[in-house]
N, C-alpha and C positions, 0 to 999 in steps of 0.2 A: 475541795475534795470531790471527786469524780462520783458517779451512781456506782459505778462495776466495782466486784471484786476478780480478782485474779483467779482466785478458787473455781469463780462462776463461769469463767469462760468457755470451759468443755460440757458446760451444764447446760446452757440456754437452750431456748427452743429454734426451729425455725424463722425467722424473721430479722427487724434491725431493731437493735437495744442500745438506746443514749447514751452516752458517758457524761454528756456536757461538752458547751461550748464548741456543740461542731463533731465531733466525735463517736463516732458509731462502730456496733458490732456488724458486720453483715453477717446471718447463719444459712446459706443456701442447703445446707445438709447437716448429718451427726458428724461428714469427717471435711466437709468447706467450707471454713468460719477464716473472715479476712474482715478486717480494718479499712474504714474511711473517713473522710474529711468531708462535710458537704458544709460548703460556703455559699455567701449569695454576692450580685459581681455584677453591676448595671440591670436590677432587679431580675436576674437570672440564677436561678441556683445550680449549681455545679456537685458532683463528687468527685474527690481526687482520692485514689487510692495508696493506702499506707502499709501493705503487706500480710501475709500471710498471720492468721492466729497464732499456726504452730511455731512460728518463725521470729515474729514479732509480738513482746511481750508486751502487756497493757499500760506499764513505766514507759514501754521505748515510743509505742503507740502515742500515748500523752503530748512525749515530747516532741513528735515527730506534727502533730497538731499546734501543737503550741505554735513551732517554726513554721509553716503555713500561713496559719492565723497573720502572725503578722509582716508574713509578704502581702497577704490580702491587703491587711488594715494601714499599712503605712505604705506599702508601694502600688497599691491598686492592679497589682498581681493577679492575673487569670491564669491560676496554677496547669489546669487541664490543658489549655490550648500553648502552652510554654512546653510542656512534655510533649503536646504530639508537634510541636514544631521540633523541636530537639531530635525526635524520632525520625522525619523526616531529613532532618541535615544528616544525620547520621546515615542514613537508606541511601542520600544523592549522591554521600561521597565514595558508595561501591556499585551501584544501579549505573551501568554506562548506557549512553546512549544507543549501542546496538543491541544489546539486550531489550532497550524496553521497545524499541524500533520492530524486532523481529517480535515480540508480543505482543502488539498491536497488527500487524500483519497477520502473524496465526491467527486471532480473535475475531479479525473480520474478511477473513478471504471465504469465508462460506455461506458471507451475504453480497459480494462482489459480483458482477453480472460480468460472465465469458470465465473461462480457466486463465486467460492473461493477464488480468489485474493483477496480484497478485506478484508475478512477475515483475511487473513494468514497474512496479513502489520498489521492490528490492535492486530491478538494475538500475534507475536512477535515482536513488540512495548509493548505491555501490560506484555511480560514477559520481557523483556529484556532493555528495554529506558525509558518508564514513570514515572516506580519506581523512578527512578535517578533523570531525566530530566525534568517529564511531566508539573510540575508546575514551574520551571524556563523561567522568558522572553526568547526570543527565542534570541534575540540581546546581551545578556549578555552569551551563551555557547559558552566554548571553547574546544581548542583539548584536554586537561587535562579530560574534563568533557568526551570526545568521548572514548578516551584511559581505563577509566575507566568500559566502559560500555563493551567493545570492549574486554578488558585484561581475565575475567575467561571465556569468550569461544571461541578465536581465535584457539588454536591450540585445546582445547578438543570437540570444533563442529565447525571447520574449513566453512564449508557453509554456516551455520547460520552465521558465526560471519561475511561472505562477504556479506551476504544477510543487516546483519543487521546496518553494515556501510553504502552498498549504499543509505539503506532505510534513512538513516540519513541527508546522504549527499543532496537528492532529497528534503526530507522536508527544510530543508535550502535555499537551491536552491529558492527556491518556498517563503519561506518566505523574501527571498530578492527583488523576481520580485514583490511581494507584498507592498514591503515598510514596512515592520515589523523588519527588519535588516539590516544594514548599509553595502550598494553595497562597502564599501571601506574594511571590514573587510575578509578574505580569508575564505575560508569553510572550519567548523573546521574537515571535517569529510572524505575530500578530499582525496582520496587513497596515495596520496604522501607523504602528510602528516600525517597521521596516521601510514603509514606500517613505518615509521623511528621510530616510538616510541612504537613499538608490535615486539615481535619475532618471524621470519620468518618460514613462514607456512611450513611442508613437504610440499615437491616437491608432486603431485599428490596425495596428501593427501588427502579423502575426507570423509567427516563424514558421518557414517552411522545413518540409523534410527536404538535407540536401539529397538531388536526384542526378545519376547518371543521364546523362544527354542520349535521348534515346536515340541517335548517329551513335553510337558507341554500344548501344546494348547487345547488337547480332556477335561483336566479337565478345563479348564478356559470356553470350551463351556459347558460344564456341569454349570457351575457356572451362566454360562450367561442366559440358561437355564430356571434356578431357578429363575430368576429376571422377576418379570411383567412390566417391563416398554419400555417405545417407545425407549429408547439407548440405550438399550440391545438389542434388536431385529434390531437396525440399525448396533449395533457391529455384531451380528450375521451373518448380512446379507453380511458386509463387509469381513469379515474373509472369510466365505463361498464361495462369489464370487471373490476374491481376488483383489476387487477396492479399489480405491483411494475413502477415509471418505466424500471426498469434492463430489465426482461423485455418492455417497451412499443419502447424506443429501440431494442434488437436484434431487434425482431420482422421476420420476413423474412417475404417473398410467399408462400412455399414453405410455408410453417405454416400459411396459410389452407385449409381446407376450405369454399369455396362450395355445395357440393350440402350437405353437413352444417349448415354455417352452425358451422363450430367453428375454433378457433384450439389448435394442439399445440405447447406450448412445451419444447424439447427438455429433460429431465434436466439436463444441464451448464449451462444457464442456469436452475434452479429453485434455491433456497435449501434445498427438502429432498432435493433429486440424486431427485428422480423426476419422469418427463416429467406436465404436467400440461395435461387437455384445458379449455375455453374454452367454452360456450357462445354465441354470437353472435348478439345480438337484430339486431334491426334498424334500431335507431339506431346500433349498434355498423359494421355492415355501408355503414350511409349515410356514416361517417367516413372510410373504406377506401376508398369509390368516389373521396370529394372527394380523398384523398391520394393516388391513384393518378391524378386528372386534374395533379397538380403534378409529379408522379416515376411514367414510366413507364421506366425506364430501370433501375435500381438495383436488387440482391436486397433491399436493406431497403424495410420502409413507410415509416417517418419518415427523412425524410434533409435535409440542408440544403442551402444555394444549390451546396454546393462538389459533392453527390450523395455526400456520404457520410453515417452514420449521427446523427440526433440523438444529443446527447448528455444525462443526465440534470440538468446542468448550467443547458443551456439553457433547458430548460420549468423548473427551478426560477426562473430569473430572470426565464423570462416570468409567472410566480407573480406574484413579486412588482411586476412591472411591472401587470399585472392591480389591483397593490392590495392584495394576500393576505400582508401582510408578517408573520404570525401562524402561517399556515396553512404546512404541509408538504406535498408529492405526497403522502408517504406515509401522510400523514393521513385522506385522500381515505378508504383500508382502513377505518381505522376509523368514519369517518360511515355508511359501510355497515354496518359490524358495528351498530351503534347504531342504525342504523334498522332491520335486520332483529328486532333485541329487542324496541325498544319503539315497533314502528309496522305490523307485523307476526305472522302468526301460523305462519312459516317458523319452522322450530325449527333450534336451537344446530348443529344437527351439518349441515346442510345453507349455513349460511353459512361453517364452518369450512372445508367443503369448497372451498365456493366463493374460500374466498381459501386453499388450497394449505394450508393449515395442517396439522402431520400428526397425525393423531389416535394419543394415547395408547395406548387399547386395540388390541393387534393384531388382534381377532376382527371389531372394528367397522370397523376401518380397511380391513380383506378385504371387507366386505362392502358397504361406503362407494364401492369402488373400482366392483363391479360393478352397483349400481341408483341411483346419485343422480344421473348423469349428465341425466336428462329431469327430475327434481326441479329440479335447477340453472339450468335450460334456464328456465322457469316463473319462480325465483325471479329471476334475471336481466333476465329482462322486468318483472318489478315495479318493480325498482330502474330501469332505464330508462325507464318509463313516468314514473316519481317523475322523475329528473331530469331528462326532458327532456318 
């Protein structure tokens, strides 16, 4: 026979009141009174909740213990951690992987260093994971599923393919601190686990960006040229200054220096976290005036019909609308590095500069900062002259 009566259940005070064998009132208030079970389970004790006061009567209560009791006692039963596993299968099988993908992306793009990040997880997820993945519950992927995605560009873009397992592994991650997948199941995307089922990468192998052969870049700016629109003029602009598409697409009015003819792109959008200055020919300066007759309105240069920022996206597709299904923005970098080598007598450390690169040596890198700036200026208008 239990301590409570049924009478007593609206009456009690505050706190937990024994029934026996496991069985308790919880009273958090006069109107929040619920039922539990607290068992003990490899010298740990547990509550497992058994319903509502007003709901669940102190006979149903009872029995609803009783049955507990001896999943404990005879099956060694951890009641609590068996519901939030249940909980979780049940989460996996409607939580898909793009959903919990883009929640992790919101969640941390406003500790991401540059406005590109951001970006760059969503287009290679978008080229390389969602196809496959993006509508599968996030609890139901396995390594099988990662190997696949992982197998046509591990060793033919060896970066991307490290890039785009971490990015895999993290969203996982995340969807299990979440409760959308089962904390018991290992990460299918795990580096240990994945490099045993992929063929082992060259030793210092690293993928390049493919580049247009800078003998072909003067007609592609001709081309670019001939096009009226705001991604051609950001292509333009990027080739010409030999930035990074991400550091072109965020470029604001406010960065231009017209009496200098220089362009200051802040630290927080540089890839080495230092602000880095721009010399600006004047083909460079004729791209600015056209994009400024399209968007006089907006703090950015490049922006689209809606007046907000291009995206790095965009001018990729207008790449390949151009034709250039080969070529990458970022490739554009290197045509320049290549022509400054072998088309010129600008030496190493002045194109380095010129594309932000950080130099090794710190004595040179001090002193890199303060006289190449008018070197730069010189070698810039070569490369200008060259492509246009």
């Amino acid at each position: 026979m239990g301590k409570l009566r049924q009478t007593d259940i609206n009456l009690l005070p505050v706190g937990s009141h024994g029934d026996g064998d496991g069985l308790y009132l919880l009273v958090q208030s006069a109107t929040s009174r619920s039922w539990a079970y607290r068992y003990s389970l490899n010298n740990k004790q547990h509550w497992a909740g058994l319903g509502p006061a007003n709901g669940v009567s102190l006979a149903q209560a009872r029995r609803l213990r009783d049955q507990l009791r001896a999943e404990v006692r005879g099956n060694k039963v951890d009641i609590v951690a068996e519901r939030r596993r249940e909980r979780q299968a049940a989460n996996a099988k409607t939580v898909t992987f793009a959903e919990v993908a883009e929640s992790y992306i919101s969640a941390q793009a406003s500790q991401w260093r540059g406005d590109g990040s951001a970006h760059q997880w969503r287009q290679s997820l978008g080229a390389y994971v969602l196809p496959r993945i993006g509508g599968m519950p996030v609890g139901e992927i396995t390594r099988s599923h990662v190997i696949a995605i992982l197998d046509p560009i591990w060793i033919t873009k060896p970066d991307t393919g490290r890039r785009v397992r971490a990015r895999i592994e993290s969203i996982i991650d995340w969807a299990v601190a979440r409760g959308h997948r089962s904390e018991e199941l290992a990460n299918p995307a795990a580096r240990r686990l994945i490099e045993m089922g992929l063929p082992k990468q060259p030793k210092n192998g690293k993928a390049h960006h493919a580049a247009l052969p800078y003998a072909d870049v003067p007609a592609f700016m001709r081309e670019l040229k001939s096009e009226k629109t705001m991604t051609a003029l950001a292509l333009r602009f990027a080739v010409l200054t030999a930035a990074r598409i991400g550091e072109v697409t965020n470029a604001r009015w406010s960065e231009i220096d017209r009496v200098e003819a220089a362009w200051t792109i802040p630290a927080e959008r540089m890839k080495s976290g230092r602000a880095h200055r721009v010399p600006l020919t004047q083909q460079a300066l004729d791209v600015l005036d056209r994009a400024a007759a399209f968007n006089r309105q907006s703090e950015y240069i490049f922006v689209n019909a809606s007046g907000k920022p291009l995206t790095p996206m965009a001018c990729w597709i207008a790449l390949r609308r151009l034709g250039e299904d080969d070529a990458t923005i970022h490739g554009f970098r290197s045509a320049f590095k290549d022509w400054c080598r072998e088309e010129t007598d600008f030496d190493g450390e002045l194109s380095e500069a010129a594309l932000a690169h950080v130099l090794k040596d710190q004595t040179e890198a001090a002193y890199a900062r303060g006289t190449l700036f008018g070197k730069r200026r010189r070698l810039m208008e070569a490369w200008a002259d060259y492509c246009e």
